[in-house]
C-alpha positions in Angstrom: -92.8 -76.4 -21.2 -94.9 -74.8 -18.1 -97.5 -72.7 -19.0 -97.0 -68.7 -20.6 -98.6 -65.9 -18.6 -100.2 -64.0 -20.6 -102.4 -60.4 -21.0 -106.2 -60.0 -20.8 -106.5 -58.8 -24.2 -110.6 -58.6 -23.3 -110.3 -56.2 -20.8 -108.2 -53.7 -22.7 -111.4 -51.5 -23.2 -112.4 -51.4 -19.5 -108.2 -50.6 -18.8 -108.6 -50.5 -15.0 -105.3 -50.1 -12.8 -104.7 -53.8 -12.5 -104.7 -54.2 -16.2 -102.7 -51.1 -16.2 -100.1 -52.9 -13.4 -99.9 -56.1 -15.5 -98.8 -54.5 -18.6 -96.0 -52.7 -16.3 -94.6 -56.5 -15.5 -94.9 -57.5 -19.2 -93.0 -54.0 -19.9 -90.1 -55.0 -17.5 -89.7 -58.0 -19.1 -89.2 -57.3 -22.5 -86.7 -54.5 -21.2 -85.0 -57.9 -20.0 -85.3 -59.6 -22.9 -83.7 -56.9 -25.0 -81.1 -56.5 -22.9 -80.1 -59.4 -22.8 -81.3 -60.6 -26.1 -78.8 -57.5 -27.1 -75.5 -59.3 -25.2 -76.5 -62.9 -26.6 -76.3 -61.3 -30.2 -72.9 -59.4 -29.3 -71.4 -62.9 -28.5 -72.9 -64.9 -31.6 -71.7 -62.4 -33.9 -68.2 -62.7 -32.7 -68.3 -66.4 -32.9 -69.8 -65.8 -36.8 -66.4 -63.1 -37.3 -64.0 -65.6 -35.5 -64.8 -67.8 -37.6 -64.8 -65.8 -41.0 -61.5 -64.9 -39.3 -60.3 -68.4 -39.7 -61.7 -68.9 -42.9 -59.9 -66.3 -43.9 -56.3 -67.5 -42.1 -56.5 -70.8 -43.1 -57.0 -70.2 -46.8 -54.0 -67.8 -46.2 -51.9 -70.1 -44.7 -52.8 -72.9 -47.3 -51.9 -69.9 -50.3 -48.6 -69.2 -48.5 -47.5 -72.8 -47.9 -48.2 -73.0 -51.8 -45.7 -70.2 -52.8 -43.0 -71.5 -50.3 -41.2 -73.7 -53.0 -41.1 -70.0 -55.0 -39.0 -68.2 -52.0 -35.4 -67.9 -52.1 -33.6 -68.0 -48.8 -30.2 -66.6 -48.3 -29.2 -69.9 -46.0 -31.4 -72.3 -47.3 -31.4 -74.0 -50.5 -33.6 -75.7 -52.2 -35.0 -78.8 -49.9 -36.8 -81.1 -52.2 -38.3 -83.4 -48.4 -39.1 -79.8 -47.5 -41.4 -78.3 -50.6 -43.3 -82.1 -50.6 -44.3 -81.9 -47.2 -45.1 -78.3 -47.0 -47.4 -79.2 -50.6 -49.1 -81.9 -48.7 -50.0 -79.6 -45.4 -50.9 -76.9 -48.0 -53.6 -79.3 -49.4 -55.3 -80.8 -46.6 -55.1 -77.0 -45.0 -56.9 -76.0 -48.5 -59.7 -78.6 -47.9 -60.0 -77.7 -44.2 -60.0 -73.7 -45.5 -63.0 -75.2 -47.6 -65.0 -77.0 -44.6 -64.0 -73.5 -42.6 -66.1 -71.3 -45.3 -69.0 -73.6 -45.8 -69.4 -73.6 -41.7 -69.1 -69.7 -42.2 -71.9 -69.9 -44.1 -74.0 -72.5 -42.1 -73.4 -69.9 -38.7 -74.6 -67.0 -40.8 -78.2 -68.7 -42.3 -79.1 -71.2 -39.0 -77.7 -68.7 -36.2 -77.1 -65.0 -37.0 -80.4 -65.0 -39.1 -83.3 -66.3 -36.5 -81.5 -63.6 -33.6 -80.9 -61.1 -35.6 -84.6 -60.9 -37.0 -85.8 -61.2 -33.1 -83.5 -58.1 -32.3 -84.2 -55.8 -35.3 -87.6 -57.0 -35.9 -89.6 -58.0 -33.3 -88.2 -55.9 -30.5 -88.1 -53.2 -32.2 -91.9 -53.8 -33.0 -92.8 -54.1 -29.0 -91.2 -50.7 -28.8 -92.9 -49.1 -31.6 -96.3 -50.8 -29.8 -95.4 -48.8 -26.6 -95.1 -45.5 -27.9 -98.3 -46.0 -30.5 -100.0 -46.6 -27.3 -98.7 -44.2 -24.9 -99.4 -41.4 -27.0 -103.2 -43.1 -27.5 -104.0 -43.3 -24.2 -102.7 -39.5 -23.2 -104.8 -38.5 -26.1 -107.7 -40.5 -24.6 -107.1 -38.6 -21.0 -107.4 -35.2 -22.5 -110.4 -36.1 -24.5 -112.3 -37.4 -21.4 -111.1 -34.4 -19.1 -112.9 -31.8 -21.7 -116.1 -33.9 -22.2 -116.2 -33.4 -18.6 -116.1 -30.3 -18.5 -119.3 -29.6 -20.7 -121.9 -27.6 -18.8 -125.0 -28.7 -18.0 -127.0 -25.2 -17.8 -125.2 -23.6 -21.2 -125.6 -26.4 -23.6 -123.8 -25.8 -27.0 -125.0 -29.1 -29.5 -122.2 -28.4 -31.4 -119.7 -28.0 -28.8 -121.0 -31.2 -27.5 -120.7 -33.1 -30.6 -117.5 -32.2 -31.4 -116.2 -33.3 -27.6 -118.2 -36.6 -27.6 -116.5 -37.2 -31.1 -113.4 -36.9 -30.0 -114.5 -39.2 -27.6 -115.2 -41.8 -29.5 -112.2 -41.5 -31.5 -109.7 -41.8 -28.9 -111.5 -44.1 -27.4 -111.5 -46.4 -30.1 -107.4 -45.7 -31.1 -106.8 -46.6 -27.5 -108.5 -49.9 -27.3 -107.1 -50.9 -30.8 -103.8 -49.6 -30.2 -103.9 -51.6 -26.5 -104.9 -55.0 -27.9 -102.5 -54.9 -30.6 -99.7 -53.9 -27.9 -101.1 -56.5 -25.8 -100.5 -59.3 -28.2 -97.2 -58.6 -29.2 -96.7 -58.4 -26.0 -97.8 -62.1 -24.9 -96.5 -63.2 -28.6 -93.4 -62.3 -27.3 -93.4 -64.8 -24.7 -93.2 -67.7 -27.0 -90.3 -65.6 -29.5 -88.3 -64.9 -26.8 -87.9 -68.5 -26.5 -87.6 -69.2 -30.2 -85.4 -66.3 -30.6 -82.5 -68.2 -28.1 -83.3 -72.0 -29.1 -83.0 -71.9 -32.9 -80.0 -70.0 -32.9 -78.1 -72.1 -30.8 -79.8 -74.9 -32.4 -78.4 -73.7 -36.0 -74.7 -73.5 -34.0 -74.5 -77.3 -33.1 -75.8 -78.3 -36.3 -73.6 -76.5 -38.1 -70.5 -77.5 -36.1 -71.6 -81.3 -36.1 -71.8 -80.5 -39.8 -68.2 -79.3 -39.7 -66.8 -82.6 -38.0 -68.1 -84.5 -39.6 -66.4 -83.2 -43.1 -63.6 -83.0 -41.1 -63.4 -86.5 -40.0 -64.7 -87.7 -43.9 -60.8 -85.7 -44.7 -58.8 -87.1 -42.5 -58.6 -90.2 -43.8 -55.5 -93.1 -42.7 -53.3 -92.3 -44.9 -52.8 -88.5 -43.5 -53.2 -89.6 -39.9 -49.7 -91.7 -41.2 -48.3 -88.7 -42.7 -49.1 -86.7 -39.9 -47.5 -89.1 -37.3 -44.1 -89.2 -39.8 -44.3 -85.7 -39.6 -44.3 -85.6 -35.8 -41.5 -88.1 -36.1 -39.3 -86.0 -38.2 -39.9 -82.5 -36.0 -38.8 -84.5 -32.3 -35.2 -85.6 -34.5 -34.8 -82.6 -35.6 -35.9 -81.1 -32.1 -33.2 -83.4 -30.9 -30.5 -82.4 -33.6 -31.3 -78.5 -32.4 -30.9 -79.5 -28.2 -27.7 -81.1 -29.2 -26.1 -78.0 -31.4 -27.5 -75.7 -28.7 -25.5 -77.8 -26.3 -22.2 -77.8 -28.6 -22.5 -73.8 -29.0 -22.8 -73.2 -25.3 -19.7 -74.9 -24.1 -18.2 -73.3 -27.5 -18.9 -69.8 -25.8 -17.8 -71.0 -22.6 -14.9 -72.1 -24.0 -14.1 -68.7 -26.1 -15.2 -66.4 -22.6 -12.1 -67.8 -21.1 -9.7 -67.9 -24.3 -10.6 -64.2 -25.3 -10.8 -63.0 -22.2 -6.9 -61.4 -22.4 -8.2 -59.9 -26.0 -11.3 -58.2 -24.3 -8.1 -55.7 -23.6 -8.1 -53.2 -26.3 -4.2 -53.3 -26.3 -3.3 -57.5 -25.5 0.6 -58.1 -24.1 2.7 -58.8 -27.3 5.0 -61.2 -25.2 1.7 -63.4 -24.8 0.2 -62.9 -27.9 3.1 -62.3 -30.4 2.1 -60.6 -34.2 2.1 -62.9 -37.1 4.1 -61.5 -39.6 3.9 -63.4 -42.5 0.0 -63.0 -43.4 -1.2 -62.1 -46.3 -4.5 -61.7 -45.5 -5.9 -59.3 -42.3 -8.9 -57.9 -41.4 -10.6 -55.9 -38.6 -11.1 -52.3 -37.2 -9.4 -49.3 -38.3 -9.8 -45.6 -37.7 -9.2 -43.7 -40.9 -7.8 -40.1 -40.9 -10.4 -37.7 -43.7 -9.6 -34.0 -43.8 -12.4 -31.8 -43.1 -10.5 -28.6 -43.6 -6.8 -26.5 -44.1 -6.2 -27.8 -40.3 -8.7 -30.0 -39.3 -9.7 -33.4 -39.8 -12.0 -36.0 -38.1 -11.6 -40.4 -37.9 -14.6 -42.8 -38.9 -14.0 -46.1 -37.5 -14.5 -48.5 -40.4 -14.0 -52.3 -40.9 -11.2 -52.9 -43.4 -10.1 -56.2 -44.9 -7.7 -57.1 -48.1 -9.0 -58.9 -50.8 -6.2 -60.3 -53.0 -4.1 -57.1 -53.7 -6.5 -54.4 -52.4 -7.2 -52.9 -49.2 -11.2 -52.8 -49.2 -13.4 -51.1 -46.5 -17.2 -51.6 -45.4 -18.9 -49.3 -43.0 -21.2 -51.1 -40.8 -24.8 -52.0 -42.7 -23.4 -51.6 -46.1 -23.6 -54.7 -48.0 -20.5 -55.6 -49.9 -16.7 -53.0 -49.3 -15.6 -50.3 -51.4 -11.9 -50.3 -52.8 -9.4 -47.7 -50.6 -6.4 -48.6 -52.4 -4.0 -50.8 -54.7 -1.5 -52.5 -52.4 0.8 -53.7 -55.3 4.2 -52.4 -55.4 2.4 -49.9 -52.2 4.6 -48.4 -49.2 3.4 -48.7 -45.4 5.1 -46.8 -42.8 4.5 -45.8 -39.2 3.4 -42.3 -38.6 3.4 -39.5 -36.1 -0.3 -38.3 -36.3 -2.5 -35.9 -33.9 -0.9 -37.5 -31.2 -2.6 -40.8 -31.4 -0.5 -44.5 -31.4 -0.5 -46.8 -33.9 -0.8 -44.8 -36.5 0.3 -46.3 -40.2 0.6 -44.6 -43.9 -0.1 -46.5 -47.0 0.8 -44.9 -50.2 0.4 -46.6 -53.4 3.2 -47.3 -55.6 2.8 -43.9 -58.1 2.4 -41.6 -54.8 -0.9 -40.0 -55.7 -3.0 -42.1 -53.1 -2.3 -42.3 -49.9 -4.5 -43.1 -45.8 -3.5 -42.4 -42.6 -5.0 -45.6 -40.7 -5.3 -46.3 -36.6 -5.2 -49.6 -35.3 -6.7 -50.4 -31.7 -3.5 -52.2 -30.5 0.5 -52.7 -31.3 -0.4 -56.1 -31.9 -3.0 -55.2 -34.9 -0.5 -52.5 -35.9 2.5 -54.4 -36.6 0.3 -57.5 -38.2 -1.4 -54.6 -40.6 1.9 -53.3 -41.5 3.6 -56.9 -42.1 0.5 -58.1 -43.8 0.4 -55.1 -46.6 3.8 -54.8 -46.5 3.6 -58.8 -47.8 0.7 -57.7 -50.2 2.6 -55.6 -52.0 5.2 -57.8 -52.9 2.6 -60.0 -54.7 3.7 -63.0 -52.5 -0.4 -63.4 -52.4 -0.4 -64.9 -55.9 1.7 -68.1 -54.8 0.2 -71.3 -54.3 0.9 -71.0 -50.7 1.3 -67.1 -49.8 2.3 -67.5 -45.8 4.9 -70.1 -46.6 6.3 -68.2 -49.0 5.9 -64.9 -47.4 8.1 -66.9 -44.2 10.3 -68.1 -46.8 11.1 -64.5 -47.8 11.2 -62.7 -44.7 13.3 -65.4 -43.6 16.0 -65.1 -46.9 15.5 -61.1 -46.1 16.4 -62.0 -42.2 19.8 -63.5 -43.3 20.6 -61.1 -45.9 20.6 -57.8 -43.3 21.6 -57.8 -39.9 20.3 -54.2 -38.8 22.4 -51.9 -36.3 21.2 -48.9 -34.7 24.1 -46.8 -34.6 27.8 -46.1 -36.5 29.7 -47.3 -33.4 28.8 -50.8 -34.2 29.4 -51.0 -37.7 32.5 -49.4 -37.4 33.7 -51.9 -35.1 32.1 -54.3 -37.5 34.5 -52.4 -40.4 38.0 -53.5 -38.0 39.9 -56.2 -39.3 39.4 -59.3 -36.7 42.6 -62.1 -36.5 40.2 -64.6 -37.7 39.2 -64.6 -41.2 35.4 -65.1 -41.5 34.4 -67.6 -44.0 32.5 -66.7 -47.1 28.8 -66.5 -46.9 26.1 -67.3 -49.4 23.2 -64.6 -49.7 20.1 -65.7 -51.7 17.8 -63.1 -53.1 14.8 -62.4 -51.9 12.1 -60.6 -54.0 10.1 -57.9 -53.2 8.2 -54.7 -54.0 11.4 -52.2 -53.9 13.2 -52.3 -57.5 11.6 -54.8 -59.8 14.9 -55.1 -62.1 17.3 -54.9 -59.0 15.5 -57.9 -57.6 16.5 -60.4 -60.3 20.3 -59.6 -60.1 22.1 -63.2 -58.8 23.2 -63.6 -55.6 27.2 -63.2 -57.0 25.9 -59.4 -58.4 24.4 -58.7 -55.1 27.7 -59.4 -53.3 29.5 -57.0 -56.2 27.0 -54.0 -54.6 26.8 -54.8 -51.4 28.9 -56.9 -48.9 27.5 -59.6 -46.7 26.3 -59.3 -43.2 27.0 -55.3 -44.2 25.3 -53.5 -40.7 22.4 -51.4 -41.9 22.1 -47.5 -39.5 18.2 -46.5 -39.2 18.7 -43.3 -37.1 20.5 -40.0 -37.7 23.5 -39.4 -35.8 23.8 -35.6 -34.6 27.5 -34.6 -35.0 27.5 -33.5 -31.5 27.5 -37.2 -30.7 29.2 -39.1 -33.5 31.7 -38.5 -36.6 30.7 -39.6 -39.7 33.3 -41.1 -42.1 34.9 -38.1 -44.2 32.7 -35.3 -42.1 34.9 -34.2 -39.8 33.8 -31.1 -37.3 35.3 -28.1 -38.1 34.9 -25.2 -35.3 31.6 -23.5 -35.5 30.0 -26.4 -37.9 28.6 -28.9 -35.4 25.2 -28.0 -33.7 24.8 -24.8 -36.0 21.4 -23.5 -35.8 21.0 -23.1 -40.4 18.9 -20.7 -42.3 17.7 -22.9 -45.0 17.0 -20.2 -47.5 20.7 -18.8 -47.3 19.3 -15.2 -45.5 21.7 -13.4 -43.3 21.9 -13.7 -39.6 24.5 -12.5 -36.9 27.2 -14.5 -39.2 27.6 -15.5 -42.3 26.6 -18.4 -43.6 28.9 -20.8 -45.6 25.7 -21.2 -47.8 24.8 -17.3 -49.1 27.4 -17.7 -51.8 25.7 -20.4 -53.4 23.3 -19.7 -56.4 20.6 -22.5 -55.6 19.0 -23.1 -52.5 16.1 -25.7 -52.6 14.2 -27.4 -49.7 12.8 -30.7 -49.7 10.8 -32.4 -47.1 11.8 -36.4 -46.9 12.3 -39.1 -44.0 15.5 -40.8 -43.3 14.9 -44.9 -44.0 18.5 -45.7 -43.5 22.2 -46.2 -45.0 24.8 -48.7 -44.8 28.2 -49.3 -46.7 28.4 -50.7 -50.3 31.3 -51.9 -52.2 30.4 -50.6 -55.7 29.7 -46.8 -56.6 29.3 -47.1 -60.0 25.7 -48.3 -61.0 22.3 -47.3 -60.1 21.8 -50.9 -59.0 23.7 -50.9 -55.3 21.2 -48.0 -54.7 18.4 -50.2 -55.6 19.5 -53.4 -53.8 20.2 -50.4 -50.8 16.9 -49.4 -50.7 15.3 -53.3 -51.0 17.5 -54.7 -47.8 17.1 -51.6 -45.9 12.8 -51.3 -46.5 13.2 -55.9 -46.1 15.4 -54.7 -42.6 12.7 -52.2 -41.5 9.6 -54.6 -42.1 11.4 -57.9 -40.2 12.2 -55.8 -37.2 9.2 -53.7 -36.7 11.3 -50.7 -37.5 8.6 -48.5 -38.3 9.5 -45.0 -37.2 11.2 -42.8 -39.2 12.9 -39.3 -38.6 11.7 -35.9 -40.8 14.4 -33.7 -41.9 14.5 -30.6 -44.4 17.0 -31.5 -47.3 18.5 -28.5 -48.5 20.5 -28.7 -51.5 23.3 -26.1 -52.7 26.1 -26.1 -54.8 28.2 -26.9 -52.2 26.9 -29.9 -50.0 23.7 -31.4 -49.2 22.2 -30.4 -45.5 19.7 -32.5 -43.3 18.3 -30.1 -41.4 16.6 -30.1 -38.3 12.3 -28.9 -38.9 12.2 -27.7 -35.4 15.2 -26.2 -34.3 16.9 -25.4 -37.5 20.1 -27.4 -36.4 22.0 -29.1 -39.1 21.9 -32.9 -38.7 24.1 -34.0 -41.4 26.5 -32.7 -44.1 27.5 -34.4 -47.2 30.0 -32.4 -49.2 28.7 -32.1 -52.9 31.7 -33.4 -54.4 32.0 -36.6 -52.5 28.0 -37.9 -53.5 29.1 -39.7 -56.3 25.8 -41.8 -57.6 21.9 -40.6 -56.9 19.1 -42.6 -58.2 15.2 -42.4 -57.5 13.3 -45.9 -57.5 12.1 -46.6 -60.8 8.3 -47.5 -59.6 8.1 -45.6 -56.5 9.2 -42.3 -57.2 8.8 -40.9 -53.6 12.4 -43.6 -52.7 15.8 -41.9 -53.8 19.1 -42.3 -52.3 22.9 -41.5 -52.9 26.1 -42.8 -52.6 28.6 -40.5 -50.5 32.8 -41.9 -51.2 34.3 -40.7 -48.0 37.8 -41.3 -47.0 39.2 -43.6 -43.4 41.4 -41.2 -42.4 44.2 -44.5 -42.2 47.2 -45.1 -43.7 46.2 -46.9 -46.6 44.0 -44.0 -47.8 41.6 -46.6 -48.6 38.0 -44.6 -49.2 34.6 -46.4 -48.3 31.0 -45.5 -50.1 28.0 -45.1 -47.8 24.0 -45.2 -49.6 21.6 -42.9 -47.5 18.5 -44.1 -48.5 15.4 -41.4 -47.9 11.7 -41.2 -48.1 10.1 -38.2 -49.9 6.3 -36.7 -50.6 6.7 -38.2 -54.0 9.8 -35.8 -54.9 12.9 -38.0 -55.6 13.1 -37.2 -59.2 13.0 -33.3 -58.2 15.8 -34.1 -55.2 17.4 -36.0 -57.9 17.3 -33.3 -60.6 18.4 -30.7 -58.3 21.6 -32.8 -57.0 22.2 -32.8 -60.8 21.9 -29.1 -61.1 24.1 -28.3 -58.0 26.9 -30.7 -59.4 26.5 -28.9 -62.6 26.4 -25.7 -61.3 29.7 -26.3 -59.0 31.3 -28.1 -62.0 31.0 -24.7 -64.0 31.8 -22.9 -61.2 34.7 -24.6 -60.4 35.5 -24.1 -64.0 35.4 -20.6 -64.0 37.3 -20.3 -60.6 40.4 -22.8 -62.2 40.2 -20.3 -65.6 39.8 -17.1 -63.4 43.2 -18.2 -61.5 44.9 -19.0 -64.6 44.4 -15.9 -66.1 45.8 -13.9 -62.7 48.6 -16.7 -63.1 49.0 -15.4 -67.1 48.0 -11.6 -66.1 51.4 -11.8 -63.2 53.7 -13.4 -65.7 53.0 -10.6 -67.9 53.2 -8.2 -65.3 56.1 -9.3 -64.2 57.7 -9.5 -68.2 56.6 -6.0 -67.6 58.4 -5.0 -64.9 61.7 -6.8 -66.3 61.5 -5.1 -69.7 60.8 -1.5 -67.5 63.5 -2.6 -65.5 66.1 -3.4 -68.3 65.3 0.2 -70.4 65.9 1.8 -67.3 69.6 0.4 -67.0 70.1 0.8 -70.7 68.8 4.6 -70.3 71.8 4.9 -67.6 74.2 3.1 -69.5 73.8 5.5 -72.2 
């Protein structure tokens, strides 16, 4: 190394200006030297915390490669190739972690130590030095400027001992303070050289260190595993490129398939409803009242899970049970003018949801599917076989018609005798005991291929069998509660007046009126009808029952709809699961020749009322049987009371003459 300059330490008691000048320069440069010294350190010690840093990490990494064979995945099981190999890497990472903390410690003793000593120590010395000295040589300066100042003609001894001692004092601090300063000062030279070497010196030494532990672990045998390893992650690299591949051109493929159903309400013709699921899920709106009049619609996902309809808002882990489909009802509904609108009510009437589907498809597919549900057909081996099979024996068992023209015409003898036809039961939710009659009982109740009427027909427009229109009847606006209006009402004379709210389902012609059954096997084909054809929508009426005839009454306009003299409904029955179904059989007369009478079952729909309706059809009958009891005694006893007034006349008569005889 060329030669160090260096500071007359010798002429430190003379200190002339060039001494004085050539401390400035040595000055300067240990400025420079602690400045930079300062940024050297800043960079070493974030070497020395980068790599405590990866001490850290690595052991971390080897601790959580460890505990991986403890984790439970949702989506993967337990992979024995997997927790081996990961074991493997989490040892030779645990050896690495150990070669990472003992070159931790080699950087903190070979380089932080020698540069952090130069900075904290020796710098900080040089500093110290400089003001020691500085405040020595102004002390010096203002000892000289009062010896000085002495006078020569007043001479005070003790005045001038006291200056010259002070003197000599700072005199002497000066020049001991200067030398020291000065040799740290040219010591300093040779540190700042030290101070930059050794450090780096302890860096490589450590680091070759490192390597070579390093290279000492790696040994052939992992430098095999290692290349197995890299063998395994290109295959499996591969495997992912070629599923990636597959799932693109899946999506491409399902863009241009689902691009109709992106529609929220998809052509039927196109995509026609499957009716015989027994399984459905998706998107509904449900109906929840928030008040007396208002109500709001969460849009939930809804599925069916054997015989229950289960819903799952969005986030929740596993659905919540809405309702019991077994032996349920589904209907269409009118509701806050919104489409597609559908009621379930389970089978004892206490439960019941208003539900929305998005489109007519997903409407009639709900309505089918729990319509299936209910009839347990899900318990079969194989549920949409049998739940075609079914429809399809229900199918040939009704053949619907939507007015009385038709099965009236149907009713007219033809010249060609039709040929006997062979119904097969079909099973189903409506009347559990009714649905195991045999097919030759069925035909006892009902006749084959017997049309099936699913709207009301006003009076104004069509004559019901044995309700002929009478002037003043048809298109009568009614007071259901029998009060008086501008005329009087065929109704006020009747001691019971009770309103019910129901929906008309249907009716159609039986052959039998004498057991519960045909209204049964009424209500099952006319609800098996309603399901096969999408006949969904049904019409409210007010039933008002008196003791003279049952009324369907118009809700709006007060108009009666239909009227069903008391004494003609010869048979009512309510369903024996779902109370809410009730019907009645009305014997009506042709009007022909033959005087033949026929027997019509209305089937209806109430809020979970039929055994009321029932009970007060029962009381009416009773009440007009007593009645007309009374009326038949009351008019034999006038027939009695004018015999005897007659007697009475004759025998007033016959005195009379004898009176004039005599």
């Amino acid at each position: 190394m060329p030669g160090i300059d260096k500071l007359p330490i010798e002429e430190t008691l003379e200190d002339s200006p060039q001494t004085r000048s050539l401390l400035g320069v040595f000055e300067e440069d240990a400025a420079a030297i602690s400045r930079y010294v300062s940024q050297l350190y800043q960079a070493m010690h974030r070497i020395y915390d980068a790599q405590n840093e990866l001490s850290a990490a690595t052991h971390l990494t080897s601790k959580l490669l460890k505990e991986y064979e403890k984790q439970r995945f949702p989506l993967w099981g337990d992979d024995e190739v997997m927790n081996s190999t990961l074991q493997q890497f989490a040892k030779v990472i645990d050896e690495l972690s150990s070669c990472h903390a003992v070159l931790s410690t080699q950087l903190a003793d070979a380089m932080m130590f020698p540069i952090t000593q130069f900075k904290e120590r020796d710098l900080k010395e040089i500093l110290t030095l400089k003001e020691v000295f500085q405040i020595s040589s102004n002390d010096h300066d203002t000892a000289i400027n009062r010896y000085s100042r002495l006078s020569k003609k007043r001479e005070n001894e003790k005045v001038k001992y006291e200056v010259m001692e002070d003197v000599y004092t700072s005199r002497k601090k000066q020049h001991q303070t200067m030398m020291h300063y000065f040799c740290a000062l040219n010591t300093l030279q040779y540190k700042k050289k030290i101070a930059m070497l050794e450090p780096l010196l302890g860096y490589m030494q450590a680091q070759i260190s490192f390597f070579k532990m390093g290279s000492e672990n790696l040994s052939e045998q992992l430098e095999q595993f290692l290349t197995n390893i890299g063998t395994s992650v290109q295959e499996v690299r591969k495997e992912m490129d070629r599923e990636v591949e597959i799932m693109q051109q899946t999506i491409e493929d399902l863009e241009i398939a689902s691009d109709p159903l992106y529609l929220p309400d998809p052509d039927t013709t196109k995509f026609p409803s499957q009716r015989n699921l027994t399984r459905k899920a998706g998107y509904l709106n449900a109906r929840s009242k928030t008040g007396l009049v208002s109500s709001s619609w969460d849009r939930q996902f809804y599925f069916t899970q054997g015989g229950n309809l289960m819903s799952q808002a969005r986030g929740d882990v596993a659905g919540g049970l809405v309702m019991d489909l077994d032996n349920c009802s589904v209907m269409a509904v009118d509701c806050e003018d919104r489409r597609y609108c559908f009621q379930i009510t389970s089978f004892d009437g206490k439960k019941s949801s208003i539900l929305q589907a998005e489109s007519k498809k997903d409407y009639e597919e709900w309505i089918c599917t729990i319509n299936n549900i209910s009839k347990q057909i899900y318990l079969s081996e194989n549920p949409e076989e049998m739940a075609a099979r079914v429809n399809q024996s229900a199918l040939e068992a009704v053949t619907p018609s939507p007015s009385f023209q038709q099965r009236h015409e149907s009713m007219r003898p033809t010249p060609q005798t039709r040929p006997p036809t062979t119904r097969t039961s079909s099973t189903g939710s409506i009347g559990s005991d009714s649905a195991s009659l045999s097919a030759l009982s069925l035909d006892s109740l009902v006749a084959p291929d017997t049309p099936i009427q699913f709207d009301i027909i006003s009076p104004v427009s069509e004559d019901q069998p044995g309700q002929a229109k009478t002037s003043g009847q048809a298109g009568r606006r009614t007071n259901p509660f029998g009060e008086s209006g501008g005329t009087k009402s065929e109704t006020e004379d009747s001691i019971l007046h009770q309103l019910f709210i129901v929906r008309f389902l249907g009716s159609m012609e039986v052959k039998s009126d004498e057991s519960s059954d045909v209204v049964y096997e009424t209500m099952r084909q006319i609800l098996a009808a309603r399901a096969i054809h999408n006949i969904f929508r049904m019409t409210e009426s007010h039933l008002l029952v008196t003791c003279d005839c049952l009324k369907l009454i118009d809700p709006q306009t007060q108009v009666t709809r239909l009227r069903f003299p008391l004494p003609n409904v010869v048979l009512y029955a309510t369903h024996q699961e779902n109370k809410r179904l009730f019907g009645f059989v009305l014997r009506t007369s042709t009007g022909r020749a033959d005087s033949r009478s026929t027997s019509v079952c209305y089937i209806f729909e109430s809020n979970n009322e039929g055994e009321k309706i029932c009970d007060s059809v029962g009381i009416a009958k009773q009440i007009a049987f007593h009645t007309e009891l009374d009326r038949r005694t009351s008019e034999k006893q006038k027939e009695i009371d004018k015999v005897k007034e007659k007697q009475q006349k004759e025998l007033s008569k016959q005195k009379q003459i004898e009176k004039v005889c005599i």
